[in-house]
C-alpha positions as CSV (number, residue, x, y, z in Angstrom):
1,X,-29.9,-40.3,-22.8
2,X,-33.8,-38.6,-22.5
3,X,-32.4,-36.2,-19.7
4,X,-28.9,-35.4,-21.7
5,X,-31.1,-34.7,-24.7
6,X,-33.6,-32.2,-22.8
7,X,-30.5,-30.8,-21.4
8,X,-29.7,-29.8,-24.6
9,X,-33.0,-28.9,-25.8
10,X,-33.2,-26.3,-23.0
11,X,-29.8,-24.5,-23.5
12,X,-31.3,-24.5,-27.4
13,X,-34.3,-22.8,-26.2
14,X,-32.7,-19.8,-24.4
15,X,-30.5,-19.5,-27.5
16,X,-33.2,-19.0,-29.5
17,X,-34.8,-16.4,-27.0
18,X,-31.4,-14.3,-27.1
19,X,-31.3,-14.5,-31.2
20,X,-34.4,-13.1,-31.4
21,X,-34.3,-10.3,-29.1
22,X,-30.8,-9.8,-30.6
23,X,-32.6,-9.7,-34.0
24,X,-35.2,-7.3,-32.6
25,X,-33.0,-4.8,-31.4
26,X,-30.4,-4.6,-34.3
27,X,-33.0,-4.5,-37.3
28,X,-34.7,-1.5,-35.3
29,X,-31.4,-0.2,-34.4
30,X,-30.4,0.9,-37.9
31,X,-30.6,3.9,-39.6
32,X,-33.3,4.9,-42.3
33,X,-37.1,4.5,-42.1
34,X,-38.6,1.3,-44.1
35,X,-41.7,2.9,-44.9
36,X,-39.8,5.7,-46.7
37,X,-37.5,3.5,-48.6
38,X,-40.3,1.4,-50.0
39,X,-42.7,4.7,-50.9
40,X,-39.6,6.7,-52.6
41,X,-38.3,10.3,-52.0
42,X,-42.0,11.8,-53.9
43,X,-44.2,10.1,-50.6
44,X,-46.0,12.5,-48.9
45,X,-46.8,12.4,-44.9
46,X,-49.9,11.4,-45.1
47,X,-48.8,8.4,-47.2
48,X,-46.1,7.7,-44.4
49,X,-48.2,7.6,-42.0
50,X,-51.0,5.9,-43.2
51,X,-48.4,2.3,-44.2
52,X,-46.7,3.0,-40.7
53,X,-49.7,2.2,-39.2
54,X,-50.6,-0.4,-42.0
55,X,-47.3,-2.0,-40.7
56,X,-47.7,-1.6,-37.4
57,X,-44.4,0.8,-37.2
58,X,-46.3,2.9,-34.7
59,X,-46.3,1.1,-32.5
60,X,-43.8,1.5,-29.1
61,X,-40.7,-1.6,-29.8
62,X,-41.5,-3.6,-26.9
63,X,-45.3,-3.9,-28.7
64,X,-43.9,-5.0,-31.7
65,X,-41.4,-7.3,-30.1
66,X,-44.2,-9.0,-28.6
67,X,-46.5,-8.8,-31.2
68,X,-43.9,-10.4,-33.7
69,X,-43.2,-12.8,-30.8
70,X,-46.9,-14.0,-30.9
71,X,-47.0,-14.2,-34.7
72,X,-44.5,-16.7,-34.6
73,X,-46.1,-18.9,-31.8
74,X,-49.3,-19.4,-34.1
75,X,-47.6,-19.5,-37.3
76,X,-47.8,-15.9,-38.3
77,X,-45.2,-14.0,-39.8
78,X,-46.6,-11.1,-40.8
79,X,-46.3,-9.0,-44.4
80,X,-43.2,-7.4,-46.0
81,X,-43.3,-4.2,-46.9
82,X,-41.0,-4.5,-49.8
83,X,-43.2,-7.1,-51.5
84,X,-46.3,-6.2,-50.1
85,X,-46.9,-10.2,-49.1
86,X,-47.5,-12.3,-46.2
87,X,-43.6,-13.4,-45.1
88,X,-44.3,-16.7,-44.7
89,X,-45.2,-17.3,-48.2
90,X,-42.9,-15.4,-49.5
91,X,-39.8,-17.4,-47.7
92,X,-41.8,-20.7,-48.6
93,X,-41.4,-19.3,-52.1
94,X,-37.5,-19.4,-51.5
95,X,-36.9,-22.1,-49.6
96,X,-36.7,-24.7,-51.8
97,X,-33.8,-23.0,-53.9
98,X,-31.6,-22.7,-51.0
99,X,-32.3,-26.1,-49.9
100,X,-31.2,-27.8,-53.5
101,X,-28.1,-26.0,-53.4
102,X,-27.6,-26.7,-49.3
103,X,-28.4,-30.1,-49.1
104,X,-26.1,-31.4,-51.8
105,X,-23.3,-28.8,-50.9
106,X,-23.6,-30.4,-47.2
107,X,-23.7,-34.4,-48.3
108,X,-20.6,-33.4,-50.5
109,X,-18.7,-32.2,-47.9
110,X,-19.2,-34.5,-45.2
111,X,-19.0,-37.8,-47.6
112,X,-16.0,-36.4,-49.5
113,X,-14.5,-34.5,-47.3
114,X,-14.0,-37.5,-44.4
115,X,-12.8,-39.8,-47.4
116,X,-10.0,-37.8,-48.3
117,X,-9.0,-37.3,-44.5
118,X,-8.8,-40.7,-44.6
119,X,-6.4,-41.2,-47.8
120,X,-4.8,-38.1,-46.6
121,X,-4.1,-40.1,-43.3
122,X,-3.6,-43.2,-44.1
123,X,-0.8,-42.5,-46.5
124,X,1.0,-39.9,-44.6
125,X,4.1,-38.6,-46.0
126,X,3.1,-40.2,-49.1
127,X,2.2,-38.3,-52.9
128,X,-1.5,-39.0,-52.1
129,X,-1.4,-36.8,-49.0
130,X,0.7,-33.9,-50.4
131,X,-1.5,-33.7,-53.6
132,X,-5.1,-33.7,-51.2
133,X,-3.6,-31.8,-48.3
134,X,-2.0,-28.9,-50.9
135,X,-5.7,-29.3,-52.5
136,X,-7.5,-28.8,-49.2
137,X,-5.5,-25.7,-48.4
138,X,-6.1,-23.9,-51.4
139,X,-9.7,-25.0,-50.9
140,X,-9.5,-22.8,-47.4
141,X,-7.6,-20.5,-48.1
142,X,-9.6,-19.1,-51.7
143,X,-12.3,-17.0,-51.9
144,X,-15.8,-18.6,-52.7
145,X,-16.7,-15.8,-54.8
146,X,-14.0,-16.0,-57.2
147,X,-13.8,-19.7,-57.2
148,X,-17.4,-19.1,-58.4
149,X,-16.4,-16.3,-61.1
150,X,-13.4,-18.4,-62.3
151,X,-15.7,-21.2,-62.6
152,X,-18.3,-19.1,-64.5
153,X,-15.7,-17.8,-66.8
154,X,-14.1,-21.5,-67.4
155,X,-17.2,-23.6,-68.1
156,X,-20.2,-21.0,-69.0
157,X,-18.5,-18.5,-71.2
158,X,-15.1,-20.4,-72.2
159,X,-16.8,-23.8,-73.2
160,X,-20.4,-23.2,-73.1
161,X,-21.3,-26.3,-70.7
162,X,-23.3,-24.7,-68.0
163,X,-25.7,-21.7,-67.5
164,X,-24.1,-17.9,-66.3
165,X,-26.8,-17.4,-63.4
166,X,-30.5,-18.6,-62.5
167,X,-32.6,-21.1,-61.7
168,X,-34.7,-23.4,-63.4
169,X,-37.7,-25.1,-61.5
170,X,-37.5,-29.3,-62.2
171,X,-41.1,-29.1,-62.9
172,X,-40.0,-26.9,-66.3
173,X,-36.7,-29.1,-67.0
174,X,-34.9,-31.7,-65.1
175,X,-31.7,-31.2,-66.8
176,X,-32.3,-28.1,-66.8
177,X,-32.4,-27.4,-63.0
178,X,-29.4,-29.6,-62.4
179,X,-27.1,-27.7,-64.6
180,X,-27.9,-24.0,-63.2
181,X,-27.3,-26.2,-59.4
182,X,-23.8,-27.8,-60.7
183,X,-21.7,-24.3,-60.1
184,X,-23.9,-23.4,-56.8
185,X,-23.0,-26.3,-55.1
186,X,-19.9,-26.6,-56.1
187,X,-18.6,-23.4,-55.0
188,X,-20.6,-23.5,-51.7
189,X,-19.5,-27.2,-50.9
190,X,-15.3,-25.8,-51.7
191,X,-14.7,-24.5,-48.6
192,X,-16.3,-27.0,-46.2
193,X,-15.1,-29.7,-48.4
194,X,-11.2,-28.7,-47.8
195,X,-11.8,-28.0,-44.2
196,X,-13.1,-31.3,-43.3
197,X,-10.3,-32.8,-44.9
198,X,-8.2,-31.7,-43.2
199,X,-9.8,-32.2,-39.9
200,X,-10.6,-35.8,-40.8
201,X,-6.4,-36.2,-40.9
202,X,-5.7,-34.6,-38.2
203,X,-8.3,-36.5,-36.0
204,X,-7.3,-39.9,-37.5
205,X,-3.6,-38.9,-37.2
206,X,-4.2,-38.8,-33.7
207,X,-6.4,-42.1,-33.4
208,X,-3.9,-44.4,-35.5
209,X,-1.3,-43.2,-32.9
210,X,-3.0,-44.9,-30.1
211,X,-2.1,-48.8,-28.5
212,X,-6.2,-49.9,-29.2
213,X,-5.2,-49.5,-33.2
214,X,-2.0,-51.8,-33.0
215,X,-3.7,-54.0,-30.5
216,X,-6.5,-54.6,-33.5
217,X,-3.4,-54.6,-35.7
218,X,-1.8,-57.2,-34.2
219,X,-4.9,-59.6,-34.2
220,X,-4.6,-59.7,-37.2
221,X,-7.7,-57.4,-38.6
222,X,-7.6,-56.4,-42.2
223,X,-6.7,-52.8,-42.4
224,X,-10.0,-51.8,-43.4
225,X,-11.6,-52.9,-40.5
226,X,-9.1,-51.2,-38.3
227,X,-9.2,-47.9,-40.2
228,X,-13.5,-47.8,-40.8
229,X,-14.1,-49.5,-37.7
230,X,-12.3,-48.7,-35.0
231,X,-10.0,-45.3,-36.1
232,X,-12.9,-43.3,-38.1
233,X,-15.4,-44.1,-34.9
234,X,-13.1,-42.4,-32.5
235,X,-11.9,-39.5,-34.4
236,X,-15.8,-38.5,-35.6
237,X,-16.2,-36.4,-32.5
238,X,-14.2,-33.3,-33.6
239,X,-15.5,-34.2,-37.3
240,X,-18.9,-34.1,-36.3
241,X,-18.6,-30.7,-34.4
242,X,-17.2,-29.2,-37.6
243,X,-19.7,-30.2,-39.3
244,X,-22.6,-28.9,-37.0
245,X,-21.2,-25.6,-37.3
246,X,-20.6,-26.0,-41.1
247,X,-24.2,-25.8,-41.3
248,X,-24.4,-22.3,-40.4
249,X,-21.8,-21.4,-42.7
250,X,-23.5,-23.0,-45.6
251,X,-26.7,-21.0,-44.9
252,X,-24.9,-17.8,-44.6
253,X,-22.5,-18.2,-47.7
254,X,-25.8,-18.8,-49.8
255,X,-26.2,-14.9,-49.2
256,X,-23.3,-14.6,-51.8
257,X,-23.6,-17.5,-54.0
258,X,-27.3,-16.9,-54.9
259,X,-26.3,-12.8,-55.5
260,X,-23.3,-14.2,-57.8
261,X,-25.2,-16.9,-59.6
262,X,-28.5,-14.7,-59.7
263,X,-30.9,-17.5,-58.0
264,X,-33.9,-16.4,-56.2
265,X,-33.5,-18.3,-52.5
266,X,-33.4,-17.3,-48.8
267,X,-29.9,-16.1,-49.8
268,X,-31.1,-13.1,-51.8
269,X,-34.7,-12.3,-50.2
270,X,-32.2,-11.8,-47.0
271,X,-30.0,-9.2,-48.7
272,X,-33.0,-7.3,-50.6
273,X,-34.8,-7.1,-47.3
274,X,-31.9,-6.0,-45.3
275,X,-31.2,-3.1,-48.3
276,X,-34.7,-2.2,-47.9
277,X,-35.1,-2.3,-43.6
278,X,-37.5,-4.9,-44.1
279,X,-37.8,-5.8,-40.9
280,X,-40.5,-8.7,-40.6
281,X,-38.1,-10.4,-43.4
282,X,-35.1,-9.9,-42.1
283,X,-36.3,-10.7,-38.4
284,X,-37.7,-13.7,-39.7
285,X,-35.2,-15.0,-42.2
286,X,-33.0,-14.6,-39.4
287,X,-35.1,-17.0,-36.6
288,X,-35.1,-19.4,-39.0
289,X,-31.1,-19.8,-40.0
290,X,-30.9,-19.4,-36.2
291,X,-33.4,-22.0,-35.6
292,X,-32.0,-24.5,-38.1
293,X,-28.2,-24.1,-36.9
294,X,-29.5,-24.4,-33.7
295,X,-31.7,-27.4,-34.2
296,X,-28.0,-28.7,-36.4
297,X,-25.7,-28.0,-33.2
298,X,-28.5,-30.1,-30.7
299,X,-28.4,-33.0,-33.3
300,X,-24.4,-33.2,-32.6
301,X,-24.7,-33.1,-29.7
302,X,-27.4,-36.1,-29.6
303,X,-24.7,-37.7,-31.8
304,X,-22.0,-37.1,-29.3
305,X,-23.9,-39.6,-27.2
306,X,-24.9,-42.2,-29.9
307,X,-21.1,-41.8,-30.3
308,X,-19.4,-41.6,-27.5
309,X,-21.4,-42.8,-24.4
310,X,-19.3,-41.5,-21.6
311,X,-20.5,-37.5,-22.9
312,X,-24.0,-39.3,-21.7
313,X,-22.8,-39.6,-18.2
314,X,-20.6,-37.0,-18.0
């Protein structure tokens, strides 16, 4: 298990290497000069060139590859120009917004989304699978956005329940901060939530079609056992790489639910920096998803082990 695991620690390495040379070379890759965004059309030259050197823009790419490089070794991530802070701060500053609306979305997913693949498979052919299976696919197959504005329409300016858009901190109001999260996760969790579903039934379809399952059958094991204990363990492999990559999506989508719902996470310091050419932002906003999906994709496939042992030998 310790060499299959450094195995995969490796390959997660030089995939981390690529992003961020990837990164490097898009950001600087775009038209438009950052210094001249953030100081307006009235800057003069002398103002551009004295924050280009502030900012280190003048220096040749493969110097500021490096230096960026280095920063992030010791725990440096340098300022933005756009805010005029240090970047590490600034994404502290965020990062627990995205997280209250990730986390949850995530758990809600996973939890209900295999529960309904199992219902879904369990009673096949039967009004319980038609009503969650037609659910899931509307669930894939619809917009987050405007599952988000219908539900802003429906239950903030129809009945008055829940916030439009923002963010409360729960140090100002508890209740406050879970109602401007309800929508959020909601909307973000949709998607994922269908898609596992219908994963989930497709995997255990497969499972409950195999001799081990009537062999436990036929002992004479309650159904529950059979289902939870034997089925759901052999068909979590393909669940379980959905939901490694779900993580990525979830981090991404945040990008458009924290514009629509106005709340001030990684989501939304992302797509301000990237309107601005904020490159130390953007560059490291970017390592970090990367990083996290990254760190998400070795921890399946850790669990493909834990799961199945013959991945371990193979």
């Amino acid at each position: 298990m310790a060499r299959y695991i450094l195995k995969r620690l490796g390959q997660s390495l030089i995939v981390i290497f690529i992003v961020t040379i990837m990164v490097f070379v898009l950001m600087h890759s775009l038209p438009g000069d950052p210094v001249k965004i953030f100081l307006g059309d009235s800057a003069t030259p002398e103002q551009v060139e004295y924050y280009t050197k502030e900012f280190g823009l003048d220096q040749p790419l493969y110097v500021q590859y490096f230096s960026w490089i280095n920063g992030l070794l010791h725990g440096e991530l340098g300022r933005s120009i756009t805010y005029k802070l240090d970047v590490k701060n600034l994404m502290l500053q965020r990062l627990a917004c995205t997280v209250s609306i990730t986390l949850p979305a995530f758990i809600i997913a996973l939890v209900i989304g295999v529960i309904f693949g199992v219902i879904t498979s369990v009673n096949r052919g039967k009004p319980k699978d038609y009503v969650l299976t037609s659910i899931a696919n509307v669930g894939i197959a619809t917009p987050s956005f405007w599952v988000g504005i219908l539900l802003v329409y429906v239950f903030s300016l129809k009945l008055a329940i829940l916030p439009v858009q923002g963010y409360v901190s729960p140090t100002e109001s508890l209740t406050g901060y879970l109602k401007c999260l309800v929508l959020p996760v909601i909307v973000l969790s949709l998607g994922h939530l269908a898609s596992t579903t219908r994963q989930t039934r497709s995997s255990m379809l497969e499972v409950v079609s195999q001799d081990y399952i009537r062999t436990a059958r036929s002992k004479g094991l309650s159904e529950k056992t059979v289902i939870y204990k034997h089925a759901l363990r052999n068909a979590l492999i393909p669940i379980v790489t959905m939901m490694g990559g779900a993580i990525g999506g979830l981090i991404g989508g945040t990008v458009v639910i924290e514009s629509l719902f106005n709340i001030p996470g990684i989501g939304s310091l992302m797509l301000t920096a990237i309107t601005n050419k904020d490159y130390m932002v953007v560059q490291n906003v970017t390592f970090f998803i990367s990083l996290a999906v990254v760190i998400a994709n070795l921890v399946v496939d850790i669990l493909y082990g834990v799961i199945d042992p013959r991945i371990r030998v193979e």
